[in-house]
Structure formats: C-alpha cells, structure tokens
C-alpha positions in Angstrom: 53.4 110.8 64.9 53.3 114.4 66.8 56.3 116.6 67.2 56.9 118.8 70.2 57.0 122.6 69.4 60.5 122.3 69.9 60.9 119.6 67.1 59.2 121.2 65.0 61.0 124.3 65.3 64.4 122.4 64.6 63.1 120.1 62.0 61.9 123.3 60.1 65.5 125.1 60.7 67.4 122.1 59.1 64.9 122.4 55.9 65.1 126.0 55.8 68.7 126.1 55.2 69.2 123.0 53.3 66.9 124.9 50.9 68.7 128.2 51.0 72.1 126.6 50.7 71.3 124.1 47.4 73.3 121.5 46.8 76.1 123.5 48.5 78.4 122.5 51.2 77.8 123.8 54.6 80.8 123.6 57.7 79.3 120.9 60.3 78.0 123.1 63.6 78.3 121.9 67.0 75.6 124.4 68.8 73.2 123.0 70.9 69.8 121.9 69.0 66.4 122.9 70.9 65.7 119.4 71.9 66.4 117.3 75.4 66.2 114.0 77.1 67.7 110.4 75.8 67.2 109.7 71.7 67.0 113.0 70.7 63.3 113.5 73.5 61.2 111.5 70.5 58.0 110.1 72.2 58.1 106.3 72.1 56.7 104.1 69.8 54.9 101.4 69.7 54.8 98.5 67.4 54.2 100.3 64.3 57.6 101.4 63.1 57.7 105.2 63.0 60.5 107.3 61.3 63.1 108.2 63.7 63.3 112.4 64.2 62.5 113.4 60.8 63.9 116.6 59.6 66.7 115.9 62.3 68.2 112.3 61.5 66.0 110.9 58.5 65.8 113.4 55.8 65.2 113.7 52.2 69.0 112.3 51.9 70.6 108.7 52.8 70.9 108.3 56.3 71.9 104.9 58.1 73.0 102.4 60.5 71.6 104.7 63.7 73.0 103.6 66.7 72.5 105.1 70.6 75.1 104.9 73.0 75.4 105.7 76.6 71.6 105.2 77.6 70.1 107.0 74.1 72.6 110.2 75.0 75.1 109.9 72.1 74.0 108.9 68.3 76.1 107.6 66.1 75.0 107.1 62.0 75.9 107.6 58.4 75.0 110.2 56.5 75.5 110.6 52.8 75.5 114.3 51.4 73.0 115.0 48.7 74.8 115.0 45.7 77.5 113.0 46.4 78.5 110.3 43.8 81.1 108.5 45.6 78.5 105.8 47.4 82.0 103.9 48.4 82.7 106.2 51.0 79.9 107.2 53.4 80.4 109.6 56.3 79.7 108.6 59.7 78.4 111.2 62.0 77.8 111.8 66.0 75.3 113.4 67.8 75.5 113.9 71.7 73.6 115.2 74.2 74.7 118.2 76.8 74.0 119.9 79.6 72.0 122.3 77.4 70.4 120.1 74.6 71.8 118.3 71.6 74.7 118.9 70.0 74.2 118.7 66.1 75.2 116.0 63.6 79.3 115.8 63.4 81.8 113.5 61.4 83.2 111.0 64.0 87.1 111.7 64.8 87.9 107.8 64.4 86.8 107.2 61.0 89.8 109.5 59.3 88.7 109.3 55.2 88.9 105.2 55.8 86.0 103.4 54.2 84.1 102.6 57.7 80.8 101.8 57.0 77.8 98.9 58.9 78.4 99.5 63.0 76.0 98.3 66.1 76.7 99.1 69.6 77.5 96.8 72.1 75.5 95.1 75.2 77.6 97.7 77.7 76.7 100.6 75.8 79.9 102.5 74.8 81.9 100.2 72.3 81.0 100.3 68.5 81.9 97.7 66.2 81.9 97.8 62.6 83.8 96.6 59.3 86.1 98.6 57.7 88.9 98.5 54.5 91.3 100.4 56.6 94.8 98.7 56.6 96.1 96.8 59.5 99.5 98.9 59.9 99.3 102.4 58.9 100.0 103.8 55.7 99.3 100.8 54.1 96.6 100.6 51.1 93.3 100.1 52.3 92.4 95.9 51.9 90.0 94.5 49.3 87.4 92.9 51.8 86.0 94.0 54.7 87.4 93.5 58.5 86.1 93.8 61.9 87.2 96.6 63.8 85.8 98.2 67.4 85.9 101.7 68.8 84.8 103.0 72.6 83.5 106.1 73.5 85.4 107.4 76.6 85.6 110.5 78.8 83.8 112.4 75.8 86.1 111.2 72.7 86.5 108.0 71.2 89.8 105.4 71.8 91.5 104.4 68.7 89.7 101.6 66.4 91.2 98.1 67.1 91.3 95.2 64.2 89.7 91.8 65.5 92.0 89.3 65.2 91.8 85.4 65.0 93.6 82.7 66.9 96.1 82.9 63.4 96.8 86.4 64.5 95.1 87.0 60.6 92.2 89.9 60.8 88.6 88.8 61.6 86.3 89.1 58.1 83.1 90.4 57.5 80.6 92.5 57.5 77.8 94.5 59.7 79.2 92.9 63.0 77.2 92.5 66.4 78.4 91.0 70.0 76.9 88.9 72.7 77.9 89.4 76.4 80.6 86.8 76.0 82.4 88.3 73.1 81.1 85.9 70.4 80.9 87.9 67.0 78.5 87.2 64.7 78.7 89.4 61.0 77.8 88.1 57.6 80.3 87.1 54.9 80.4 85.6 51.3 84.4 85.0 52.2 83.9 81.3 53.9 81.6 78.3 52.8 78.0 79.0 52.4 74.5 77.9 51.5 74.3 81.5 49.2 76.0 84.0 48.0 76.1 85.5 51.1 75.1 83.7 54.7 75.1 84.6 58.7 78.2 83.4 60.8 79.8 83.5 64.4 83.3 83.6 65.9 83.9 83.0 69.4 86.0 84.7 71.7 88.7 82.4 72.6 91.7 84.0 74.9 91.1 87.5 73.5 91.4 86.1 69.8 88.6 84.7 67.8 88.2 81.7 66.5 87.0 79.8 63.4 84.0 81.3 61.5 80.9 78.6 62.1 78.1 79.2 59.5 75.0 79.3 61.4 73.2 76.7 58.8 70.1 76.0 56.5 67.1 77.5 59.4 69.1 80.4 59.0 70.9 80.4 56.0 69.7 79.7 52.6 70.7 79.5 48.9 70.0 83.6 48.5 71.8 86.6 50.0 71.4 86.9 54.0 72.8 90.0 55.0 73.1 92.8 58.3 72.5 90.2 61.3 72.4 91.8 64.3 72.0 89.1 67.6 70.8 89.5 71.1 73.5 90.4 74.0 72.3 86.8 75.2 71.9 84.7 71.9 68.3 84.4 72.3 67.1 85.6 69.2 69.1 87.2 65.9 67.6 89.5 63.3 68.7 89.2 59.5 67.7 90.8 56.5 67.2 88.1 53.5 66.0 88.2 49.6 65.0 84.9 49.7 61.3 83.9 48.2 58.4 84.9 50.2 59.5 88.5 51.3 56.6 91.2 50.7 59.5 93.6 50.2 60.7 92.9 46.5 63.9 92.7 47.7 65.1 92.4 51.4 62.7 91.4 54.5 63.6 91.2 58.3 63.7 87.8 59.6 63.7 86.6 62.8 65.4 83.1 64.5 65.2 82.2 67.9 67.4 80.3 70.0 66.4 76.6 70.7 67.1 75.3 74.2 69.2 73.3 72.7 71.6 75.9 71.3 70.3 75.2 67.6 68.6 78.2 65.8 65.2 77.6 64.8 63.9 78.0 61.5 63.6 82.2 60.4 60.8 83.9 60.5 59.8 87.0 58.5 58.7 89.8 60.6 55.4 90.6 58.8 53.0 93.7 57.7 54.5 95.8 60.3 58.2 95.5 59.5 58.0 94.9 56.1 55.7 96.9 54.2 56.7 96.7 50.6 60.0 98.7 51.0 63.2 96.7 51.6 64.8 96.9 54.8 68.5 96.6 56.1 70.7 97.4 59.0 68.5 96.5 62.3 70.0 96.8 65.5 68.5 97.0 69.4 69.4 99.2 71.5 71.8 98.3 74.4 68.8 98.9 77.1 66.6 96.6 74.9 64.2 99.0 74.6 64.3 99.7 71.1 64.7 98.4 67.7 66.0 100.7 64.4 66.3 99.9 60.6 66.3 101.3 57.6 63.8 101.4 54.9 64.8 101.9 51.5 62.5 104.4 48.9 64.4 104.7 46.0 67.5 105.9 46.2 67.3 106.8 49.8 67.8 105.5 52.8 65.2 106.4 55.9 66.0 105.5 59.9 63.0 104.1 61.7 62.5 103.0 65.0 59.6 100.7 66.6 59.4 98.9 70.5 61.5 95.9 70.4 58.9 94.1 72.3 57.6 93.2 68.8 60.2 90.8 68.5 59.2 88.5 71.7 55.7 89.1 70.5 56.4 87.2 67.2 58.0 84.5 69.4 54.6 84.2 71.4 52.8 84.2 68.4 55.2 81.2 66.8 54.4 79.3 70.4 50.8 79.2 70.3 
C-alpha cells in the first residue's frame, strides 16, 4: 500500500512520540492531523484487505470495532492503551474531520467509565448501536450481561445513549448489535436457546419495542461459537465470525449467508484466502454508503483494523451461483 507524503509525515509523528513518551500516559489532543477528505484520505482498496491508516488507527496496540459515520467524515473505534491490564474496560475513541483536516483520536463523551464495548453504525449514517453493562436507571450497579443500547451523532456531539427495550418493557440482550432499514436487530447471544454456546439472532421492531429473539437456525448457526454478526441495511446478506471446523484461521473465520427469496438464510459460507489468512478475524461491519467492509485481524495479543471493497461480498455470491 503507498502513503501520501502527508501520511507519512503523521504516521511517523504518532511513532515518534509514542517512543519518546514510553509506556507513559499522554493528554488526548484535538489539533488538526495533516490529512483530508472522507476515511481519514486512505486510497481505496481493492479486494485484498489492506490495514486501515496504519500509524494513525491500527498501531502496534489493540485497536477495534472501526466505524465511519456521516459519509466516512467522523470515526468512531476502541482503543486499548499499551499497558493496560484492565481488558474489561476498553476505551472508545472519535475521530472527525474539519474544515482544516482531521481532528485526532478522542474518548467519546457518551461512554462515561461504563463498560461499552462491540458498536456498528446504522444504514442512515449517524446512529451507533452497541452493547453495554451500563444500568438501566442511573446510579445503579452496572448488569451482569450485556444490553443493547444506541447513540446519534448530532449538530457535532452525541445524544444521550438509549436502552432497547422489548415488548415486556425488559432490556434487549446481546451482543455486537447491527440494524436493517426497518429496525429489526440482529446481535449474537448465548442468553436464549441455541444450537452452540453462542448463535446469531434477530428481534423485530414492533411499535417502537422489540420483540422476541428468533434464532436464525442450523445454515447459520451451529453447535460451536458464532459471534459479531453484522447484516445488510436490506437483509440481503449477514456476515458472522464462527470457530466452527473448516476455518483456515485456527480460531475464528468470516462467514457469509445470503438471503433466500424466500426469506430463509442459506447455508454460510467462509469467506476464503482473502479474508481469512491464518489470523482470526472478528468485528466486521460495512459502511453505511456500502462502499466498504472493516474487520479486525488478531496477531497475538493485538488487535489490527483492516479495510477491503465490500464488493467482495456480492462476488462470493456470484461465485456460489455459477
């Protein structure tokens, strides 16, 4: 991959002082960075998956769950300071860009010291949803398993988070949750009944509320750990990171279903060489435009942001058709 003079010239700033400081910690700044134009001015890729603005978002560190709002001109992911041992909470930080570049990396406002973690954007560009321990009523503890909460960035700041709810008025459970156009949720969860330890579900919107979790079944589910689904704004296809037998990762591959005419899911299919090179892979998402698909890759103990051209993803469905 080549870097603009101006990458490079930030990339080798953010090294520079992460070497000078040590394992020190530094105040977040908010100056512009020497870098313009929607996700962060990175050329696009193709369909080999290239780390996303390394030096900049993907470092030597654990970075995460990268998601672009408001037409690739605000970032939103997780970063983990180096030397942190306290994996249970993981900072979520904000990028956004002005008038005269981009701002750098800064903790969100919304997330407060509450265990927020596992976010994807929604089809209209602005809202984020993701699970959370927070409590339901403040100052209450913080609850044992996971619930679905939303955010929207608005008139430069963000609202404040909202709990999903079900038709019970009880909090909607689970994990790493994405939206169609129509409000269905679908997240994963080892809470309800399942093939596996942990399995794919949805919850459809039904008068503002959400209604019963549905497992999505055996072609997508299976007896091991599915995890971080992420589905299209129109249900066509869902992504889904699996252990099950077969993956070239060790661990976790990304599979793909598609959407039957029907409505059924068809059977899921890993997303070969490309995606899944050996090193297990979690959190995809698309971007709201549909132009591009991120995930992380997993080296050791770190966690690395890549992005590749989501076409690859109707291009696996051709290939499955011929």
């Amino acid at each position: 991959m080549v870097l603009s003079r101006a990458w490079r010239v930030v990339a080798f700033g953010m090294v520079l002082s992460s070497l000078l400081c040590g394992g020190c910690t530094q105040p977040e700044a908010t100056s512009a960075l020497e870098i313009s134009g929607p996700f962060l001015g990175m050329e696009s890729p193709g369909f080999i998956p290239e780390v996303f603005a390394p030096g900049v978002i993907s470092t030597e560190g654990y970075e995460g769950c990268a998601v672009f709002l408001d037409e690739g001109r605000v970032l939103v992911f997780n970063r983990l300071t180096q030397g942190l041992e306290d994996w249970t909470y993981i900072p979520i930080h904000m990028m956004r860009m002005g008038t005269d570049g981009w701002s750098s990396a800064t903790p969100v406002t919304f997330q407060d010291g509450h265990v927020d973690d596992n976010f994807t954007a929604a089809p209209e560009g602005r809202t984020v949803y993701f699970q959370s321990h927070r409590p339901r009523e403040s100052g209450d503890d913080q609850v044992q398993f996971a619930n679905i909460w939303r955010v929207t960035w608005e008139d430069g700041d963000w609202t404040e988070p909202e709990l999903m709810v079900t038709v019970d008025d009880e909090p909607l459970g689970g994990g790493y949750p994405s939206i169609t156009h129509d409000g269905t949720i679908y997240f994963m969860s080892g809470r309800y009944e399942s093939f596996g330890e942990h399995d794919i579900y949805r919850s459809q919107l039904v008068d503002g509320k959400y209604g019963p979790a549905e497992n999505l079944g055996p072609e997508v589910n299976s007896e091991h750990i599915e995890l971080d689904s992420f589905v299209a704004a129109d249900e066509s296809y869902l992504l889904l990171c699996s252990d099950r037998p077969g993956g070239r990762n060790g661990e976790y591959d990304l599979y793909v279903s598609f959407r039957n005419d029907d409505g059924s899911w068809g059977e899921a299919i890993n997303m070969g060489p490309e995606i899944n090179s050996g090193i297990p892979v979690s959190r995809p998402n698309v971007t709201p435009d549909g132009r591009f698909l991120f995930f992380c890759r997993h080296p050791g103990e770190t966690d690395t942001v890549y992005w590749v051209d989501a076409r690859i993803i109707e291009k696996l469905r051709a290939e499955g058709n011929e």
